[in-house]
C-alpha positions as CSV (number, residue, x, y, z in Angstrom):
1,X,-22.7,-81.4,170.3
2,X,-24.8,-79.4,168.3
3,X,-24.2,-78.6,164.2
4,X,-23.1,-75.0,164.8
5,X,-20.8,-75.7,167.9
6,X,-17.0,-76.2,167.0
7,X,-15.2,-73.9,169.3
8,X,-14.7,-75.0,173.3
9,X,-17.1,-73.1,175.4
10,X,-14.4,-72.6,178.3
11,X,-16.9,-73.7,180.9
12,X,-14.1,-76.9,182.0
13,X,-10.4,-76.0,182.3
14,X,-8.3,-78.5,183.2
15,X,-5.8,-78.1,186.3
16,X,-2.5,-77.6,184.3
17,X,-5.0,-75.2,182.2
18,X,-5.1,-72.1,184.9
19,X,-3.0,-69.5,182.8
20,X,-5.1,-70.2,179.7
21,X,-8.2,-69.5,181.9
22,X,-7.3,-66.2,183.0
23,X,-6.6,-65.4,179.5
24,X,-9.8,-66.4,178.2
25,X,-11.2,-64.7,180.9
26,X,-9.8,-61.4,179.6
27,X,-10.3,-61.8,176.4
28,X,-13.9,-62.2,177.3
29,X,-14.1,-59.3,179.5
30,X,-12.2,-57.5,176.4
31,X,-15.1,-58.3,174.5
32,X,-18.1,-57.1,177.0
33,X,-16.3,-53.7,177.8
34,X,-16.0,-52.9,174.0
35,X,-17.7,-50.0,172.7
36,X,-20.5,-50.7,170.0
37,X,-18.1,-49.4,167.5
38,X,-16.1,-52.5,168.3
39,X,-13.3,-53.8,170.2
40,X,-9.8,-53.0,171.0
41,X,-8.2,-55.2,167.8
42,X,-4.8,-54.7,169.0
43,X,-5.1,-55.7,172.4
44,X,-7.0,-58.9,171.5
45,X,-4.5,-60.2,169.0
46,X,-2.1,-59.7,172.1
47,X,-4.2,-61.8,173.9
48,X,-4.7,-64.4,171.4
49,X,-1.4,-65.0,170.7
50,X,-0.8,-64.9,174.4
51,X,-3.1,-68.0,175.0
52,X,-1.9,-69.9,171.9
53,X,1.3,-69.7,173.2
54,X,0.4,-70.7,176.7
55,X,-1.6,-73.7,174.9
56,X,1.9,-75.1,172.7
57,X,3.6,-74.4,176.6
58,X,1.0,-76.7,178.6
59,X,0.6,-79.7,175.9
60,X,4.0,-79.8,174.6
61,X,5.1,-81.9,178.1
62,X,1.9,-83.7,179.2
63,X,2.4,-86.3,181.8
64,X,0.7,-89.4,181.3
65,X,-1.8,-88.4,184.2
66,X,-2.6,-85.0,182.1
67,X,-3.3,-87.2,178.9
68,X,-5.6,-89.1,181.1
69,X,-7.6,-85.8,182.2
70,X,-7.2,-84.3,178.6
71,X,-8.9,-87.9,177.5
72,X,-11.9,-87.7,180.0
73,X,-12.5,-84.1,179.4
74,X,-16.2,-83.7,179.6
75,X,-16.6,-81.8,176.0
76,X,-14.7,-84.4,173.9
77,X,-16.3,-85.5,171.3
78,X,-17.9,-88.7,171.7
79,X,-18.9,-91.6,169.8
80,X,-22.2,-90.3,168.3
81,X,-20.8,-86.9,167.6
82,X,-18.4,-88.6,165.2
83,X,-21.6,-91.0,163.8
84,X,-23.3,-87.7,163.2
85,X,-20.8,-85.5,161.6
86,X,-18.6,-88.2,159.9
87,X,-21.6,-91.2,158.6
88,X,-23.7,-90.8,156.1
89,X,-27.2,-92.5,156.4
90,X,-26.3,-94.4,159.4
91,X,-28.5,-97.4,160.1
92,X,-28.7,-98.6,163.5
93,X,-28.6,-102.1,164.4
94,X,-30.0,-102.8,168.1
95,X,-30.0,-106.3,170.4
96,X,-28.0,-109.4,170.9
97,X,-31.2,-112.0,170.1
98,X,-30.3,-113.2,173.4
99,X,-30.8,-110.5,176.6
100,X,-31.0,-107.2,175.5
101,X,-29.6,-104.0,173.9
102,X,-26.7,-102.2,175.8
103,X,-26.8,-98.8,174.8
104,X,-22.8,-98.5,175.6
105,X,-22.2,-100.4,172.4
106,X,-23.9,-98.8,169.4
107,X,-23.5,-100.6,165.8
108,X,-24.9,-99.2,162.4
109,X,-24.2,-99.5,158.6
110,X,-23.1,-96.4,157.1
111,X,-20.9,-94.7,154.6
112,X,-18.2,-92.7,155.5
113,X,-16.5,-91.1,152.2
114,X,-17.4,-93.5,149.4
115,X,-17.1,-96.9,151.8
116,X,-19.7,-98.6,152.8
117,X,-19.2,-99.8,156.0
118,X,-20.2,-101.4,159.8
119,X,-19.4,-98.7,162.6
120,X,-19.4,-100.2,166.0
121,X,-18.4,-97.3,168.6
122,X,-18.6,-97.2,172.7
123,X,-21.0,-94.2,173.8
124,X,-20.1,-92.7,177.2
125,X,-23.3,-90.4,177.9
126,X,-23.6,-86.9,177.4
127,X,-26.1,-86.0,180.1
128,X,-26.8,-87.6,183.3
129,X,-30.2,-89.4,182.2
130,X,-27.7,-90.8,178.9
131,X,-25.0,-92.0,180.8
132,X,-26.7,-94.1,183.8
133,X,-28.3,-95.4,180.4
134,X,-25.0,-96.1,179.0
135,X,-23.5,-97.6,182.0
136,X,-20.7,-94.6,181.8
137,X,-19.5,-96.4,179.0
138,X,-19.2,-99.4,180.8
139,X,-20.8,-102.4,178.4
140,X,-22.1,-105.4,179.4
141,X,-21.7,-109.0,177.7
142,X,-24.9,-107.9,175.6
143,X,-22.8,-105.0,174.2
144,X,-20.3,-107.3,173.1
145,X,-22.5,-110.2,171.9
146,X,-24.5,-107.3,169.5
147,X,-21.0,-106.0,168.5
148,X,-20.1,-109.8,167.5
149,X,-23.3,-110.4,165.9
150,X,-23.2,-107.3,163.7
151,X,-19.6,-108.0,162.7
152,X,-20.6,-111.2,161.4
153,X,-23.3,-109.6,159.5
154,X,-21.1,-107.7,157.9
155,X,-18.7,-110.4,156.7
156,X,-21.8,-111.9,155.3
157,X,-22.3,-109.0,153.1
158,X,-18.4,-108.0,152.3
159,X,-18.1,-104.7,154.5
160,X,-15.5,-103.4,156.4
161,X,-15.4,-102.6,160.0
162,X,-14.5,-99.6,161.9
163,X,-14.7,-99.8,165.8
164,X,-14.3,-96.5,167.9
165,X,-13.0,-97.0,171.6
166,X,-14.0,-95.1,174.6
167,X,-14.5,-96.9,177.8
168,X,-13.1,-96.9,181.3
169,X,-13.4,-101.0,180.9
170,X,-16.3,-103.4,180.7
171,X,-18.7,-103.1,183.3
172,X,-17.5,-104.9,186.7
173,X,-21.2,-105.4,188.2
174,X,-22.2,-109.1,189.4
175,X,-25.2,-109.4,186.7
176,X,-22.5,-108.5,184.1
177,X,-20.5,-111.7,185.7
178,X,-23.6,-113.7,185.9
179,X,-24.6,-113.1,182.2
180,X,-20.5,-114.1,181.0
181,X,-18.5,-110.6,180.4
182,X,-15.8,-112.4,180.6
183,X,-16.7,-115.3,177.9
184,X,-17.8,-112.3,175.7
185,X,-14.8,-110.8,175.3
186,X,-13.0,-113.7,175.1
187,X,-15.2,-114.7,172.3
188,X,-14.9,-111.3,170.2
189,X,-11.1,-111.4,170.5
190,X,-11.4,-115.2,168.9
191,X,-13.5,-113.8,166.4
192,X,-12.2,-110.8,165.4
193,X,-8.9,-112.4,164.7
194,X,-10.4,-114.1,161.9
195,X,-13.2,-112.0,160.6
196,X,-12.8,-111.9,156.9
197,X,-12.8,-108.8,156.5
198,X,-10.9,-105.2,156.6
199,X,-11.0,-104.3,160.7
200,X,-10.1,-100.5,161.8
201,X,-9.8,-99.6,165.6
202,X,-9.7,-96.4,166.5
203,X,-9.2,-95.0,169.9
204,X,-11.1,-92.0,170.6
205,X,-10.5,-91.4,174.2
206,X,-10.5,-93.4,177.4
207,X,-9.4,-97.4,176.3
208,X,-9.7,-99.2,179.3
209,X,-9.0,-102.8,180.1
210,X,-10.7,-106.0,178.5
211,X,-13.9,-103.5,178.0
212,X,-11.7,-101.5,175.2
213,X,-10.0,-104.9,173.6
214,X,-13.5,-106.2,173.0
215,X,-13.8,-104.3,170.2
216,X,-10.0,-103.9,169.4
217,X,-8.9,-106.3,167.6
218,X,-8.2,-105.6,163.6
219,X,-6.0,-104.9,161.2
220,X,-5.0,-101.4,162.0
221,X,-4.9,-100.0,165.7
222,X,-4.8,-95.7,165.7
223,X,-5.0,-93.4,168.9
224,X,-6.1,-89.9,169.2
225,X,-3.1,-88.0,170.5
226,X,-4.1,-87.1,173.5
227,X,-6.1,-90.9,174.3
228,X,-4.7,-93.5,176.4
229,X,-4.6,-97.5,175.9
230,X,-4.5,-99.6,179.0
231,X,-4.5,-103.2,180.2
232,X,-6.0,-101.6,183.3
233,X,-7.3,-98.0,184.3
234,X,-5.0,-96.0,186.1
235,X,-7.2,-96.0,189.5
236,X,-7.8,-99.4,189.4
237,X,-3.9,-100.1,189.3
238,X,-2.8,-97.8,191.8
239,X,-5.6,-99.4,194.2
240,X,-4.4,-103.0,193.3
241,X,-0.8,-102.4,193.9
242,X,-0.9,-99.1,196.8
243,X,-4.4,-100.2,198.0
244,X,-4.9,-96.0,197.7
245,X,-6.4,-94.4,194.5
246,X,-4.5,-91.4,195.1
247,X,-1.8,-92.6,193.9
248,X,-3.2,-93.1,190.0
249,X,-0.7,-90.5,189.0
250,X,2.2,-93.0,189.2
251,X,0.2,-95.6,188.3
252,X,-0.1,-93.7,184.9
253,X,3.4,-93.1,184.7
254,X,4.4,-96.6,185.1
255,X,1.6,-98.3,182.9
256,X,3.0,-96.3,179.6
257,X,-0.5,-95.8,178.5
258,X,0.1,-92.5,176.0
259,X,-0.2,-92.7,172.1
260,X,3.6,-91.4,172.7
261,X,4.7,-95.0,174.4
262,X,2.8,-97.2,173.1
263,X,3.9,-96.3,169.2
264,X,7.6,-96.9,171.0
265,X,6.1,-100.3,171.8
266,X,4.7,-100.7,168.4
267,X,1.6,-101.7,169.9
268,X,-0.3,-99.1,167.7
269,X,0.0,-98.2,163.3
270,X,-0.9,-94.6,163.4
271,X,-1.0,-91.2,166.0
272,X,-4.0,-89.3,164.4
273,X,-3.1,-85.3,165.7
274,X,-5.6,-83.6,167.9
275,X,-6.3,-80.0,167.4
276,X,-3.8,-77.5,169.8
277,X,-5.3,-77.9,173.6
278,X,-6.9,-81.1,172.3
279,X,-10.2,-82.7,170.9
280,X,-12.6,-80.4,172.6
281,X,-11.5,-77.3,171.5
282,X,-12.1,-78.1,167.6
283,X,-14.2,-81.2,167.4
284,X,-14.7,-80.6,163.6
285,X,-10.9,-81.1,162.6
286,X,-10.5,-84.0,164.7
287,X,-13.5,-85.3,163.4
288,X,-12.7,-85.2,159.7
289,X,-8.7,-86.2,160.7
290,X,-10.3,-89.4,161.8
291,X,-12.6,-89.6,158.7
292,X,-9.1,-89.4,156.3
293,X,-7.7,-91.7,158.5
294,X,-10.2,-94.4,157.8
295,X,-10.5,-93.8,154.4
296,X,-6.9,-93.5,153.5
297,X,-6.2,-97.0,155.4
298,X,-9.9,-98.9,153.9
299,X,-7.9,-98.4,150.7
300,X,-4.9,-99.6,151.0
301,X,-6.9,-102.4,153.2
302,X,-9.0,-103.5,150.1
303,X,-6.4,-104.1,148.1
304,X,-4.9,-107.5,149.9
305,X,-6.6,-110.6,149.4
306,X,-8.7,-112.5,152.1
307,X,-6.1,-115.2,152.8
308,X,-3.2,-112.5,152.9
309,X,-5.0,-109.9,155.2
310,X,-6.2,-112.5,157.8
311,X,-2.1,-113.7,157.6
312,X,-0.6,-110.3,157.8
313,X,-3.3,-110.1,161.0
314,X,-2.3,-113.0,162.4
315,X,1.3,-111.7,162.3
316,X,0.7,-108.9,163.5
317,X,-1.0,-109.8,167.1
318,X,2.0,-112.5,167.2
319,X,3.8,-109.9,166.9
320,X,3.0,-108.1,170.2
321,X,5.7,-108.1,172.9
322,X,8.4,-108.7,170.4
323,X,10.1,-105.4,171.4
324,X,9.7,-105.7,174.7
325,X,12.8,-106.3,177.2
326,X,12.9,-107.6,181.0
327,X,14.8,-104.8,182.8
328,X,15.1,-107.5,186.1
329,X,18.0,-106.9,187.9
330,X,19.1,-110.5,189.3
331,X,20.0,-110.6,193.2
332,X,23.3,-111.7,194.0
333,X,24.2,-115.2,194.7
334,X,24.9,-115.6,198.5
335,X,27.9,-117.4,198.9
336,X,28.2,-120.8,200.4
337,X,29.6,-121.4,203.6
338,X,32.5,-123.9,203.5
339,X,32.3,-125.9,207.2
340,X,35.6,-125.9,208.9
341,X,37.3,-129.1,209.3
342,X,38.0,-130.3,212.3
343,X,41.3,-130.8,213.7
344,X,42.7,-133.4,214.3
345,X,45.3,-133.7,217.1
346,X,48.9,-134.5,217.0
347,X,50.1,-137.9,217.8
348,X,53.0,-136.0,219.7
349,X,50.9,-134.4,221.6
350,X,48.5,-137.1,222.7
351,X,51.5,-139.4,224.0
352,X,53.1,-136.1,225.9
353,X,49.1,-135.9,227.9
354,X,49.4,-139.2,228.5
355,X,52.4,-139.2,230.0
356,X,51.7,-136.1,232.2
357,X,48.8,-137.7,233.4
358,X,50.5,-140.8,233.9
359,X,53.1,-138.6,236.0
360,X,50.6,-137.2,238.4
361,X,48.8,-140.4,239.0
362,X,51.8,-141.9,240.3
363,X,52.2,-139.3,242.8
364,X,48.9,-139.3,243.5
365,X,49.1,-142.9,244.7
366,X,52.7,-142.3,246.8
367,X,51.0,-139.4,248.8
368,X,47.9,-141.7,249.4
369,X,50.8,-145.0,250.4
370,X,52.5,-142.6,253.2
């Protein structure tokens, strides 16, 4: 994103977006027919209020499987658009002193408002060359060993830290395995938990799986409005329980993965507002929403004590699930069969069969005599 862009180039619309594309369109044309004296004032105001109603319309009722699309959109801003606009003298921090540097994990000290602090944000890719560099925001164990690493630098030196999530989940691929993804994030979440100082997480668009909790853990969770938060990407589920990606739609429903659901849950602190028709279409205000956020919540961070932030943490992941209830219906009890007893004859009866056959012997016998 360059300096001077803040205003959506309309070159993506989104599917539920086809109304405010024909707009735009004739606004546009509006524009190129114009006389050099200048445009048709009237009739573009129409126009604008036109689209801005058609904008309230579409993103008042999202579905879960619009956030998703709205979250993915391929001019949100990304990590390094908010490091850009947002940090001041950034310094970035590279490798893991062990393998390598994943460039899906980028750390740095900065300052954002008068706070000094360690930014640790997941970078999708802008461009084709960045994001096969980037793993499409996919880290590797590297990723999160740097992230550990510069987190534990920073609680050397007394600075907080503010993580930024965007990732479709940690990448699956078998070096990834090899190299121990999963003892990586298993070792940030154990770490995190006790880091001894301020943690903000902030998710800034896709929050995917183990790959987004990496980085996740804190004292503060926030979403972007239109950002989702998942134990597992909405494709992925629908192949795991329909074996048929198609059906990620209902996956999305039922995973209850919106900023809307999960502050229900209370699994996040804070909704941070998007601009209308989302992120991309004003990167600056959500950018500087975000910045308020983090500065607003450092403050009131700073003022607990070590021992009682790292308890009111400690409650607050225990905390998780509290408000959650089972909605299992139970199946009926079948009822038991009793056995039938059997009957037992009559004694009346027994001595009237013996005497009848009794009877018929006898003549038997007489017949048999003559």
């Amino acid at each position: 994103m360059n300096d001077t862009e803040n205003k959506f180039s309309g070159n993506q619309y989104l599917p539920f977006e086809e109304t405010v594309a024909d707009i735009d369109r004739k606004i546009a044309e509006l524009k190129r027919s114009s006389t050099p004296i200048g445009v048709n004032s009237s009739k573009l105001r129409k126009l604008q209020r036109e689209q801005i109603s058609e904008l309230k319309k579409a993103y008042s009722k999202l579905s879960a499987w619009q956030t998703i699309q709205v979250s993915r959109h391929p001019e949100r801003p990304l990590f390094p658009d908010y490091m850009h606009h947002m940090v001041k003298n950034p310094r970035e921090l590279c490798g893991d002193r062990c393998f390598g540097d994943d460039r899906a994990i980028i750390t740095a000290f900065g300052q954002i408002g008068r706070e000094r602090v360690l930014i640790i944000g997941q970078n999708k890719g802008r461009d084709t060359r960045e994001k096969i560099e980037c793993n499409f925001g996919c880290p590797n164990p590297e990723g999160y060993r740097k992230a550990l690493a510069k987190m534990k630098l920073a609680e050397k030196f007394g600075l907080p830290v503010v993580t930024f999530i965007d990732t479709p989940g940690a990448y699956p691929g078998i070096g990834a395995e090899e190299r121990g993804q999963a003892q990586a994030i298993a070792l940030n979440l154990r770490e995190m938990s006790r880091l001894k100082v301020p943690i903000i997480s902030i998710v800034i668009g896709e929050g995917g799986s183990g790959g987004a909790l990496g980085i996740g853990v804190g004292d503060r969770l926030a979403m972007l409005e239109y950002s989702y938060y998942s134990v597992i990407s909405p494709e992925g589920c629908a192949g795991i329980l329909w074996h048929d990606g198609a059906k990620a739609n209902e996956a999305a429903e039922a995973l209850k993965l919106t900023s809307t659901d999960l502050t229900k849950l209370g699994l996040i602190d804070h909704v941070i507002s998007e601009p209308l028709g989302g992120a991309h279409r004003n990167p600056r205000d959500v950018i500087y929403s975000v910045e308020q956020y983090i500065i607003k919540t450092l403050r009131e961070l700073k003022r607990f004590k070590i021992d009682t932030l790292l308890d009111n943490r400690y409650k607050r992941l225990r905390a998780i699930g509290q408000n959650f209830q089972a909605t299992v219906t139970p199946k009926p009890t079948p009822k038991k069969k009793t056995p039938e007893k059997p009957k037992i004859p009559d004694r009346l009866s027994i001595s009237a069969q013996l005497k009848e056959t009794e009877k018929i012997e006898t003549e038997i016998l007489e017949e048999a005599l003559d």
